[in-house]
ZAFILO-17555 format. One record per residue (C-alpha): residue number from 1; residue in one letter; y, x negated, z negated. Coordinates in steps of 0.001 Angstrom, whole numbers. Each point is the difference from the previous one (the first is absolute). Layout:
% ZAFILO-17555
PT, nr, rest, y, x, z
PT, NUM, a, Y, X, Z
...
This chain:
% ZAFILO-17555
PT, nr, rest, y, x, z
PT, 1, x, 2048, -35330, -13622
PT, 2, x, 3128, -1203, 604
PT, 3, x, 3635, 1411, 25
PT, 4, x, -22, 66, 4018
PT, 5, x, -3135, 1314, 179
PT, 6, x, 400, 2810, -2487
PT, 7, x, 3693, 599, 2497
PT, 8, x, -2053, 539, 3026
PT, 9, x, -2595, 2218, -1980
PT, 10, x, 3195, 2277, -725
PT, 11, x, 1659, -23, 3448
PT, 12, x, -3355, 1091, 1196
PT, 13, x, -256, 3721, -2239
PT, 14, x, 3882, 230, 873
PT, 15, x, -1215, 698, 3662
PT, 16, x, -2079, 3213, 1296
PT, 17, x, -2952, -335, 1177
PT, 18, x, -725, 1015, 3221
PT, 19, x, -2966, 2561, 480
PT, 20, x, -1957, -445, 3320
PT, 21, x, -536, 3361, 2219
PT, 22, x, -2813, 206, 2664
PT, 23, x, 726, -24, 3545
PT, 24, x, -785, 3945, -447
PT, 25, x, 2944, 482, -1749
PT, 26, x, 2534, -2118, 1461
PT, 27, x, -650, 1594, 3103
PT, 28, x, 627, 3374, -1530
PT, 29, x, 2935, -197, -1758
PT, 30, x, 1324, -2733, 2656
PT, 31, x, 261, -2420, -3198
PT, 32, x, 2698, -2396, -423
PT, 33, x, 489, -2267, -2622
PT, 34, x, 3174, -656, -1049
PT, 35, x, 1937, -3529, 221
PT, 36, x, 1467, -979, -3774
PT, 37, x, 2822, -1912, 1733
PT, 38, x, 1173, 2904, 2149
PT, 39, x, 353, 2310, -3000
PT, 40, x, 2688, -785, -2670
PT, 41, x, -520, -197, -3519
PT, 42, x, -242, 2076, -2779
PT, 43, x, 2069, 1585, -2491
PT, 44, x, -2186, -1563, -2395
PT, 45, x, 974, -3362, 1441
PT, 46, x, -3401, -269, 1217
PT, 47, x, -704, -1202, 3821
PT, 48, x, -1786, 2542, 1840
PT, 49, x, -4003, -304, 409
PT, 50, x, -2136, 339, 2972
PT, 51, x, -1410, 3820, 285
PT, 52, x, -2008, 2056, 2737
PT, 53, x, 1630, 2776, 1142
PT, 54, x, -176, 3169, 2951
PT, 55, x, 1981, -1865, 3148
PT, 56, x, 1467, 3026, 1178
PT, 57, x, 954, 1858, -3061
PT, 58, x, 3184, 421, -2395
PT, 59, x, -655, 2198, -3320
PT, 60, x, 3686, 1712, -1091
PT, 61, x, -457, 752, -3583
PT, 62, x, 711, 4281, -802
PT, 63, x, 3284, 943, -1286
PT, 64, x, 1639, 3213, -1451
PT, 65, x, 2953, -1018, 1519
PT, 66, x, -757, -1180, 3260
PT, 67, x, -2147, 2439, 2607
PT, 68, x, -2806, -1640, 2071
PT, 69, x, 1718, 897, 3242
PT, 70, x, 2968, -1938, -1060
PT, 71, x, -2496, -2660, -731
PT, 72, x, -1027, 161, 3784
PT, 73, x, 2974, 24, 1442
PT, 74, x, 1900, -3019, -1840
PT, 75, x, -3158, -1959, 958
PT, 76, x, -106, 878, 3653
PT, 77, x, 3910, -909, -107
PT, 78, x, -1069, -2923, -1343
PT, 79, x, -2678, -1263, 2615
PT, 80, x, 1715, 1289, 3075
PT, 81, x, -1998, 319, 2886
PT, 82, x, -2108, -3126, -1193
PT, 83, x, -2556, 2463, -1779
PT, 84, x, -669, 3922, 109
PT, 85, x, -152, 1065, -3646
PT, 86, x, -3243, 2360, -430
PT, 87, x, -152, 2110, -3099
PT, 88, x, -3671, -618, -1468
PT, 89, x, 980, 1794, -3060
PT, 90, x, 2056, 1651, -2086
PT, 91, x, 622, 2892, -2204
PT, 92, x, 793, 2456, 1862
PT, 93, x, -2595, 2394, 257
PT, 94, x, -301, 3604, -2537
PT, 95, x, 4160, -1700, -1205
PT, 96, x, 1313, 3570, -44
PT, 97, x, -3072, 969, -1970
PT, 98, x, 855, -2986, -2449
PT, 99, x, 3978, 1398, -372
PT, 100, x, -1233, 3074, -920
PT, 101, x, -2576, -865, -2605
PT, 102, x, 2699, -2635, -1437
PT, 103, x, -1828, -2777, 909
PT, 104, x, 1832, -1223, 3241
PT, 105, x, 2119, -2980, -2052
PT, 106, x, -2783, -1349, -1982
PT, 107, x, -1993, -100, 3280
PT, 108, x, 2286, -1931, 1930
PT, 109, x, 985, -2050, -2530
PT, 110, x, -2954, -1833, 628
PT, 111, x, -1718, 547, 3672
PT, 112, x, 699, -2518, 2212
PT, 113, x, 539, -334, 3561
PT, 114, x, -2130, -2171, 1964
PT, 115, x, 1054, -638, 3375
PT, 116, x, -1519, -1685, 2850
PT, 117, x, 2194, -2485, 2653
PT, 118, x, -1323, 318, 3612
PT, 119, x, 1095, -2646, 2031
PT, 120, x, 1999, 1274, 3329
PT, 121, x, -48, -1183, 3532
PT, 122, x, 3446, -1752, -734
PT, 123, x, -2005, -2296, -2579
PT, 124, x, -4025, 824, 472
PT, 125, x, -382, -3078, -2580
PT, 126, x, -2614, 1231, -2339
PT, 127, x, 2462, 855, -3426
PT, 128, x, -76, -1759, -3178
PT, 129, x, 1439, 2560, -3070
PT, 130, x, 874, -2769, -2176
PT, 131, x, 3168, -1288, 1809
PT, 132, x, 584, 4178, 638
PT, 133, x, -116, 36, -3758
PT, 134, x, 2786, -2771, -924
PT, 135, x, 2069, 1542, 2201
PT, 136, x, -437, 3198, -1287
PT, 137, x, 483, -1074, -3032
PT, 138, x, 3395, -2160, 1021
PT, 139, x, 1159, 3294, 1457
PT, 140, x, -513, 1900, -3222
PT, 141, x, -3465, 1751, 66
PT, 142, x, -2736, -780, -2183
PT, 143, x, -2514, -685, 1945
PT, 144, x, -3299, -1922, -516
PT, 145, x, -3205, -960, 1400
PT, 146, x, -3514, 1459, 364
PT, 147, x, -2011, -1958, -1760
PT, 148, x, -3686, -785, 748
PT, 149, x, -2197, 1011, -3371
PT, 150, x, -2961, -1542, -218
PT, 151, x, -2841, 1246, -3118
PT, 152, x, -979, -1829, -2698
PT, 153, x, -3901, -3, 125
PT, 154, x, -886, -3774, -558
PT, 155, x, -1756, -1881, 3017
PT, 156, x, -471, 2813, 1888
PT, 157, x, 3356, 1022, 732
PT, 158, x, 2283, -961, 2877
PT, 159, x, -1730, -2134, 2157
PT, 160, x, -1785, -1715, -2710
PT, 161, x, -3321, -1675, 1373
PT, 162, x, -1045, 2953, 1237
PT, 163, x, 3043, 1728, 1623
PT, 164, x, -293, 313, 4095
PT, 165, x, 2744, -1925, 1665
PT, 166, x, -181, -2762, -3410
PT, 167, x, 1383, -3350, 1272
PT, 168, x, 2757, 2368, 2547
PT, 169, x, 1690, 1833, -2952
PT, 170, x, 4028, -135, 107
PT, 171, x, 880, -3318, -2002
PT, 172, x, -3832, -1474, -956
PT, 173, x, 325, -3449, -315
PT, 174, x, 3230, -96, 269
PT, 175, x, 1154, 2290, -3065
PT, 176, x, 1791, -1346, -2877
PT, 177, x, -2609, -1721, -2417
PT, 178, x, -2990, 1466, 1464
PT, 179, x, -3283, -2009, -205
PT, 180, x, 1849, -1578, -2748
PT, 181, x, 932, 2182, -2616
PT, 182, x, -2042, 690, -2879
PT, 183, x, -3094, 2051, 163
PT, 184, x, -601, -194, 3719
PT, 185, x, -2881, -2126, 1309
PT, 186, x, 1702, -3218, -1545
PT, 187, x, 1543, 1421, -3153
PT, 188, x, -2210, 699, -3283
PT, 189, x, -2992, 823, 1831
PT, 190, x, -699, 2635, 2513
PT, 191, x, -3250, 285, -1076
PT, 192, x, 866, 903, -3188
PT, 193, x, 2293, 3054, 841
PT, 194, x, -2482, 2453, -386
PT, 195, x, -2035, 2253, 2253
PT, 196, x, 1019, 1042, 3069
PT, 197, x, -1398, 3378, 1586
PT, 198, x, -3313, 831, -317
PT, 199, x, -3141, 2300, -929
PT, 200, x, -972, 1599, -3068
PT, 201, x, -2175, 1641, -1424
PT, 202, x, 1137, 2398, -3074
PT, 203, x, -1930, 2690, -1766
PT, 204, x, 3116, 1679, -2052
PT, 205, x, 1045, 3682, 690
PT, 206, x, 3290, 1119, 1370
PT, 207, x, 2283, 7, -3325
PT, 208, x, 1723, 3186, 1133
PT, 209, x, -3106, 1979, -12
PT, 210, x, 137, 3130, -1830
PT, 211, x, 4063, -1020, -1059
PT, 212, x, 2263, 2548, 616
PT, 213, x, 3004, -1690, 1935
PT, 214, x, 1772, 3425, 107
PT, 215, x, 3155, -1360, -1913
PT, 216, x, -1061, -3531, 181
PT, 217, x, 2305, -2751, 759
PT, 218, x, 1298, -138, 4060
PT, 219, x, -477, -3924, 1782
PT, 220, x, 993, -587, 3312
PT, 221, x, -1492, -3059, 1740
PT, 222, x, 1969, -1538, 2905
PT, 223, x, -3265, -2214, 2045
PT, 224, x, -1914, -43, 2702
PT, 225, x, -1225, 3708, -898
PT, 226, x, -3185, 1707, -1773
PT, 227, x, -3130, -387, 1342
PT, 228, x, -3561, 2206, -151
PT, 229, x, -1290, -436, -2857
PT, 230, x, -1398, 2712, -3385
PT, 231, x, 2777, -722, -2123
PT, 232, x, 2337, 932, 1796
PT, 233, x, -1227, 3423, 1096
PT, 234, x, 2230, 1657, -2662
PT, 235, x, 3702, -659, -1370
PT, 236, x, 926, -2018, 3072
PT, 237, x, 2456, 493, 2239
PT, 238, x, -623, -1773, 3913
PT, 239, x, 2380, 2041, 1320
PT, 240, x, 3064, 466, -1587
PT, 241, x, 3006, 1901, 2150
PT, 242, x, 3447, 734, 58
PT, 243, x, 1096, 2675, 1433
PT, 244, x, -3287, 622, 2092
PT, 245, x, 714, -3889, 1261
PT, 246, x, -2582, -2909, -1207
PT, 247, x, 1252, -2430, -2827
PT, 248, x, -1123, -3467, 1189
PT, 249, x, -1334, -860, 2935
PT, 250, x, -3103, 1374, 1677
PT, 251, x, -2600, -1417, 2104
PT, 252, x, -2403, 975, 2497
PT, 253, x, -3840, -157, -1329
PT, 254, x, -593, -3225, 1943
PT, 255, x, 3539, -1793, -1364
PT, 256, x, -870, 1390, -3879
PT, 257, x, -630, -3028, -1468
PT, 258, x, -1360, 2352, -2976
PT, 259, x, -2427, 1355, 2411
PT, 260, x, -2133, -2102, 1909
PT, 261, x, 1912, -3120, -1491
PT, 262, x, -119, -1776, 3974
PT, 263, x, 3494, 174, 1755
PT, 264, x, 709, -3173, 348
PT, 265, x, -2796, -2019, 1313
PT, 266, x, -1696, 2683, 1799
PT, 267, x, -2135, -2745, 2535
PT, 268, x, -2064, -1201, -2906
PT, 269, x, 368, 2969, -2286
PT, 270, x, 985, -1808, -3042
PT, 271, x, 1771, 1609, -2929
PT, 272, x, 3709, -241, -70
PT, 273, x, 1197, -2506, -2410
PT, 274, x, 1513, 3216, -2659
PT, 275, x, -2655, 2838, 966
PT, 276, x, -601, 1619, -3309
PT, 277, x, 3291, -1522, -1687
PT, 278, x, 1250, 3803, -687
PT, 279, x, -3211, 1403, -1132
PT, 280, x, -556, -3037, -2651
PT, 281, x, 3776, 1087, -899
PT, 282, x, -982, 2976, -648
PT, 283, x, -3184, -166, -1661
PT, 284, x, 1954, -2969, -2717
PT, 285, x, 2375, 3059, -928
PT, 286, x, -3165, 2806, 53
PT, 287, x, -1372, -2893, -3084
PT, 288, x, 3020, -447, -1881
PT, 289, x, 958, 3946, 278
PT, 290, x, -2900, 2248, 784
PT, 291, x, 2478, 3079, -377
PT, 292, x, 2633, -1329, 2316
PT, 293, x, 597, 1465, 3411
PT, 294, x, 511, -1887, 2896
PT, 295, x, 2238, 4, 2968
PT, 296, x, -1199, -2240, 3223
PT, 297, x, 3245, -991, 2251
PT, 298, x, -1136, -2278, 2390
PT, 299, x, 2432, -2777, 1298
PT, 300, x, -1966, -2777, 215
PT, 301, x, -2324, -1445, 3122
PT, 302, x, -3702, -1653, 16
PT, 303, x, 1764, -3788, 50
PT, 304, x, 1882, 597, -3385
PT, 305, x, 2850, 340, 1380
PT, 306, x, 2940, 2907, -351
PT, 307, x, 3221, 358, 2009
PT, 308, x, 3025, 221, -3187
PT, 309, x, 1346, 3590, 2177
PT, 310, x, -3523, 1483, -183
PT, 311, x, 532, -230, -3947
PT, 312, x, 3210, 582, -154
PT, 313, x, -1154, 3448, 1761
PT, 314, x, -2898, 965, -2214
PT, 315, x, 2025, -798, -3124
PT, 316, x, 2827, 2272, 1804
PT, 317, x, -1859, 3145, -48
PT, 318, x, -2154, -441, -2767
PT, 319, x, 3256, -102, -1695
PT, 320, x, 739, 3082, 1385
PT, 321, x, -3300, 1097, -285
PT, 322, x, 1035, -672, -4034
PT, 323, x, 2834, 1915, -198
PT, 324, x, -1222, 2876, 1388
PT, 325, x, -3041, 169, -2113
PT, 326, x, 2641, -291, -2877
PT, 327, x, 2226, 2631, 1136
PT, 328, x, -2952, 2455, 32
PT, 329, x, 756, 93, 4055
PT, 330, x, -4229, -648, 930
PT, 331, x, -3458, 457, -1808
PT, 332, x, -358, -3803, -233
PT, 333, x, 515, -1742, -3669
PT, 334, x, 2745, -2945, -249
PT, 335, x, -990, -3749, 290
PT, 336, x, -211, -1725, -3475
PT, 337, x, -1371, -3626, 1315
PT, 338, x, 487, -1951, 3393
PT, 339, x, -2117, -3226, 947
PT, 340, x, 766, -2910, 2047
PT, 341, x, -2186, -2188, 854
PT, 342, x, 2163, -1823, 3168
PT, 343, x, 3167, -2000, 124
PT, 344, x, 1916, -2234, 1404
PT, 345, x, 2214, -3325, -630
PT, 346, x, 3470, 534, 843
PT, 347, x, 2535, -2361, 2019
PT, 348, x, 2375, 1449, -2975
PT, 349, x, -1577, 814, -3613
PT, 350, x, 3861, 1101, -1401
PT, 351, x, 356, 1901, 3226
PT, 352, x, -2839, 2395, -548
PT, 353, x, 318, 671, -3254
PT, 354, x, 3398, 762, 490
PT, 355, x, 814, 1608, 3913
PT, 356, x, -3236, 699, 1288
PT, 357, x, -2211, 3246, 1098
PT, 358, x, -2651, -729, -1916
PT, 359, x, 1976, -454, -3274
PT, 360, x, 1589, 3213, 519
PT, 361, x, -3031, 2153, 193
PT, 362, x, -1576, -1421, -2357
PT, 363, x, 2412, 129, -2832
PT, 364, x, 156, 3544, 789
PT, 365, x, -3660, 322, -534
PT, 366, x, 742, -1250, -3426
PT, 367, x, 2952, 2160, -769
PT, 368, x, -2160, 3017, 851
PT, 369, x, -2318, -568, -2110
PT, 370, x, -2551, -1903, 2194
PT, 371, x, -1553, -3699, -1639
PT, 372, x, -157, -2344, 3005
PT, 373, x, -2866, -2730, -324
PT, 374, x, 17, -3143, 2860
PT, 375, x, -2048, -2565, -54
PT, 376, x, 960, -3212, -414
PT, 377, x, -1578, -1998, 2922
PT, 378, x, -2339, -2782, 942
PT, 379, x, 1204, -3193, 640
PT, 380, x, 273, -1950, -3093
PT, 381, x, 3744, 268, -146
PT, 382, x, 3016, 943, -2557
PT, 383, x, 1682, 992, 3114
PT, 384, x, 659, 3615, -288
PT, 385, x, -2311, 2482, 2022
PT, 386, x, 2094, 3536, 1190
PT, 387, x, -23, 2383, -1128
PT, 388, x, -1785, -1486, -3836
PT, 389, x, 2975, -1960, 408
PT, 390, x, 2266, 2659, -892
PT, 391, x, -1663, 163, -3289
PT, 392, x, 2630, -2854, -1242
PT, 393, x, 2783, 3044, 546
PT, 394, x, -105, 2012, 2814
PT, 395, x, -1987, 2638, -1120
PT, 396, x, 1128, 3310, -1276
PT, 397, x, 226, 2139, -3389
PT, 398, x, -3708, -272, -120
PT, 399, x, -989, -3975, 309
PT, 400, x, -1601, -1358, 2587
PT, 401, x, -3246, -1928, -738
PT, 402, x, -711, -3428, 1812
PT, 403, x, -3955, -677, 35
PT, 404, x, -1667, -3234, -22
PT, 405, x, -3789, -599, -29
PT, 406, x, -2367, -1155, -3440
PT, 407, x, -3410, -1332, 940
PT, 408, x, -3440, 1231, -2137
PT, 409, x, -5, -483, -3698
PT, 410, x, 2364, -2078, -1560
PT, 411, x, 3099, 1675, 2126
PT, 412, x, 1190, -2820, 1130
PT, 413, x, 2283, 404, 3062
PT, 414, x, -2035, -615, 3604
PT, 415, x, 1047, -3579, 1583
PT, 416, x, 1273, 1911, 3037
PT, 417, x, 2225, 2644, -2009
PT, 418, x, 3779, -277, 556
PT, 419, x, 1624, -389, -3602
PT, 420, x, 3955, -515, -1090
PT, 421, x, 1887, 2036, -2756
PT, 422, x, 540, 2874, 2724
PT, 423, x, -3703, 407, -859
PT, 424, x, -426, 3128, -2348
PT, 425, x, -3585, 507, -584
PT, 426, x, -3150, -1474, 949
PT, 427, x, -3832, 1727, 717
PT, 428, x, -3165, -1196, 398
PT, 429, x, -83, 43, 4107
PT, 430, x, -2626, -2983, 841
PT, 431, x, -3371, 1014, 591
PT, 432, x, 35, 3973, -474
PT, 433, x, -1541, 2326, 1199
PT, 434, x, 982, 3428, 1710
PT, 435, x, -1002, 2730, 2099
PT, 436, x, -420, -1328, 4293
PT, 437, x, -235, 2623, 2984
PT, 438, x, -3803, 945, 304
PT, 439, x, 336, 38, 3751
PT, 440, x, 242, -3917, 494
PT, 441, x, -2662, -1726, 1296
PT, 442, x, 1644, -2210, 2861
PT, 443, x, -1851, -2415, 1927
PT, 444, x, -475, -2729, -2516
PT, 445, x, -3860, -275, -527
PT, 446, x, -2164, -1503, -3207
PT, 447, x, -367, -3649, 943
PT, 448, x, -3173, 258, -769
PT, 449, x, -2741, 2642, 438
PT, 450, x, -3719, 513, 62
PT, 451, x, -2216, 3229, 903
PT, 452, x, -2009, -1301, -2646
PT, 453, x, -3229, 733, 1704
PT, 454, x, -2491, 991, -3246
PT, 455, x, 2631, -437, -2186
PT, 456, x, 3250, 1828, -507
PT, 457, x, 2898, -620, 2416
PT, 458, x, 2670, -2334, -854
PT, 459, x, 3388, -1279, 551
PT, 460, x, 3079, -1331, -1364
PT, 461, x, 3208, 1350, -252
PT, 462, x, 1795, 1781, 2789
PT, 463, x, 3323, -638, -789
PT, 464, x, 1748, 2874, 1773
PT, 465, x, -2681, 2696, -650
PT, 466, x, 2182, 2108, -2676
PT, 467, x, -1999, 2894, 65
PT, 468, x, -1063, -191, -4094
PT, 469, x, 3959, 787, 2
PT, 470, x, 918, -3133, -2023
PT, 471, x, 1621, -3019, 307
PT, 472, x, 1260, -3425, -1920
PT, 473, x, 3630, -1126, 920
PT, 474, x, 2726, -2007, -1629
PT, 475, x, 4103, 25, 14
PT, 476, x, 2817, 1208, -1415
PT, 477, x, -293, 2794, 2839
PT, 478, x, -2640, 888, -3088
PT, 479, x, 1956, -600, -3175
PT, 480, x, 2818, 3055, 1202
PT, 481, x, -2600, 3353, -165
PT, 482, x, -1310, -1848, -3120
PT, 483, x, 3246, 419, -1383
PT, 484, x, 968, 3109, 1891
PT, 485, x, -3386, 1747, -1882
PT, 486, x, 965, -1487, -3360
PT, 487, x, 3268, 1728, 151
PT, 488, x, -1150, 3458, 1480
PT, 489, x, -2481, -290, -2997
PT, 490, x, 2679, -578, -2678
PT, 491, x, 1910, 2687, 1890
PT, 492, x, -3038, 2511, -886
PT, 493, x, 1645, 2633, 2317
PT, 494, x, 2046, 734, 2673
PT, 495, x, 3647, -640, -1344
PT, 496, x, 1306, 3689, 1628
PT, 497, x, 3091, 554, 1617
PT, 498, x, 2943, -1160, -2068
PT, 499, x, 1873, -3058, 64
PT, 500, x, 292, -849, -2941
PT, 501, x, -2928, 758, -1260
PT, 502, x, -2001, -1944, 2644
PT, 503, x, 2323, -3429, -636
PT, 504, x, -674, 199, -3684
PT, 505, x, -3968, 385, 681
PT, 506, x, -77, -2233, 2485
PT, 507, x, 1936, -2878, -1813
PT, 508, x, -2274, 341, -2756
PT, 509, x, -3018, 106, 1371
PT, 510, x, 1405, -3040, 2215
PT, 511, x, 858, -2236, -2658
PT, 512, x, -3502, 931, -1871
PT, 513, x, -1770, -1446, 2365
PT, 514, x, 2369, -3368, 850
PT, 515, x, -72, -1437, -3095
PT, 516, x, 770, -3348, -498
PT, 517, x, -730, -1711, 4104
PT, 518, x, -346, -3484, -1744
């Protein structure tokens, strides 16, 4: 290879890949994806990258200092009669209640306000946040953009052969290196990525049967949700509140992608392209830590794909949800591990690790005692993946863990697996298997089936008929409850109340599992 060649191979990781999104979910979130040129660089340096983001949206990180009606006003000031600035969230609600219980500063500290910019009848031009967000910024707030997260199950994720809308998404085809980078359909070998969803059939037990998870270890999984299935009858948490209000989002029976698994291509009934993607979450962890307890927050939809505020609000109040347990304020036990299994490539990598909303939370996880696990991603990049990215210093007194994916046997890491030095750890995520919602049987048929006549009936394999209640999959989506249940398992126990106590347990049970990510 020569010099030139080996120059282009370089320039080529230094830019971020850019993740398809079905038509589904550009319609949704009224996806946009930003221009490089129109966005100035770094502080790194750096030129900005390409990046999917909510159209309408600006994100104002949470401040002690500042109050999120201030936030309003200064940007309403700011757009003028251009835009009517809705409040979609902030933290505001049970404050008083947070004053009194000492809490108030902490929270704020870190809950952001997401606003929304209507466009007016004196410019009914549909709005596009990222110029809103420059000139916030130029005027002195820190605003930033809603990102669109998209999961990290391999092949099946985001559009990926099977996703409805594939061939509409917001930049396909026309996304930085896609079709071109390594790993995808051209790279080192699609075929050779591993399994993609499918079938199995598994004879083992439920590991938590006849545990006591009384004072086991606390994980909260942030996914598409918890579907039916017998392990999770016990110890698990679908509905976790705050305040009598619902942490995550919450769907109707026919939009529960846990559920019936059909809400996006409801003509032909087929299975959305992430049905299940929570449940195998959940059922990695319920292997690696039969005596943890799990929390379900769902934020993500069927397609794979996650609106940054709808995080950024589930992390909010499970925070909260945190420091109240501590405190001794509810029944419920504090959160020892978080997993990840959805990111995002930023326009900025210095500028989230250092100014943004998801930073902020985050590293406050870790200073209260909470490990933070992310996976890594899927695309065959060094490029980092947010929020694993953070993992190279963004994280808080307890580290955050960034998760790539090993492949059977040797542990060697999957072809598709992001890699780089922000890369802490790496698990065995290609080809598992996990726990799938018994209630999916969508209208994929056995292409191939006989009554059998005097013989016994026969078939091949239905490919969406999940009703054994397991599943193969692959993707770092995979590798981050592997690692989440290693640590709860080192952990032994819930880490209590204090501080203190829960960083030092944390960190070490952390860095027993890490090792050395080489």
């Amino acid at each position: 290879m020569n010099d030139g060649a080996r120059a282009d191979s370089s320039t080529a990781q230094s830019v971020s890949p850019v993740v398809p999104i079905p038509a589904s979910a550009a319609a949704r979130f009224s996806a946009r994806l930003l221009d490089p040129d129109q966005w100035p660089v770094g502080d790194d340096g750096r030129p900005a990258s390409p990046t999917l983001y909510v159209g309408d949206r600006i994100v104002v990180p949470g401040s002690s200092e500042r109050s999120a009606d201030s936030a309003v006003k200064l940007v309403q000031e700011l757009v003028g009669d251009r835009a009517r600035v809705v409040v979609v969230r902030s933290q505001t609600t049970g404050e008083r209640n947070y004053r009194e219980l000492g809490l108030d500063e902490r929270i704020r500290a870190v809950a952001p306000t997401v606003l929304r910019l209507v466009p007016t009848s004196a410019d009914p031009r549909p709005v596009d946040a990222a110029q809103w967000v420059l000139r916030a910024r130029d005027a002195g707030i820190p605003a930033g953009l809603s990102h669109i997260m998209t999961v990290a199950g391999y092949l099946q994720g985001v559009g990926y052969l099977q996703g409805v809308g594939y061939l509409q998404g917001v930049g396909y085809l026309q996304g930085v290196g896609y079709l071109q980078g390594v790993g995808y359909l051209q790279g080192v070998g699609a075929e050779a990525a591993g399994a993609s969803r499918a079938p199995v059939s598994w004879a083992a037990p439920d590991p938590a049967d006849g545990v006591d998870n009384s004072d086991g270890p606390v994980v909260a999984l942030l996914d598409t949700g918890i579907g039916e299935h017998t392990w999770f009858t016990h110890s698990t948490d679908r509905n976790p509140s705050l305040g009598g209000q619902p942490i995550g989002l919450r769907f109707a029976p026919a939009d529960d992608t846990e559920q019936s698994g059909v809400t996006l291509d409801r003509v032909n009934g087929t299975l959305d392209p992430l049905a299940g993607h929570g449940t195998f979450v959940a059922g990695i962890v319920r292997q690696h830590c039969p005596t943890a307890s799990l929390i379900s927050a769902p934020v993500m939809y069927g397609d794979g794909t996650a609106d940054e505020t709808d995080l950024l609000a589930a992390l909010t109040d499970l925070y909260v949800y945190h420091l109240l347990a501590c405190g001794g304020h509810t029944d419920a036990r504090p959160i020892d591990v978080l997993s990840l299994s959805m990111g995002y490539y930023a326009e900025s990598p210095d500028a989230v690790v250092h100014g943004s909303a998801l930073a902020a939370i985050l590293k406050a996880f870790g200073d209260a005692g909470v490990s933070v696990v992310a996976a890594a991603g899927n695309d065959a990049t060094t490029t980092p993946f947010f929020p694993a990215g953070l993992a190279a210093g963004g994280g808080g007194s307890v580290p955050l863990a960034a998760v790539g994916a090993t492949d059977p046997g040797q542990a060697l890491v999957s072809v598709y697996s992001n890699t780089g030095s922000w890369v802490t750890a790496y698990r065995a995520a290609t080809n598992v298997v996990s726990t799938m919602p018994i209630t999916f049987n969508a209208a994929a048929r056995a292409t191939l089936s006989t009554n059998g006549g005097s013989l016994p009936a026969r078939a091949s394999v239905d490919m969406d008929d999940y009703s054994a209640g397991f599943g193969i999959w692959s993707g770092t989506s995979f590798a981050a409850p592997a690692l989440a249940g290693d640590i709860a398992a080192a952990l032994g126990s819930n880490a209590g109340p204090d501080d203190d106590s829960r960083r030092h347990r944390l960190t070490a049970a952390v860095q027993s599992c890490l090792g050395d990510p080489s």
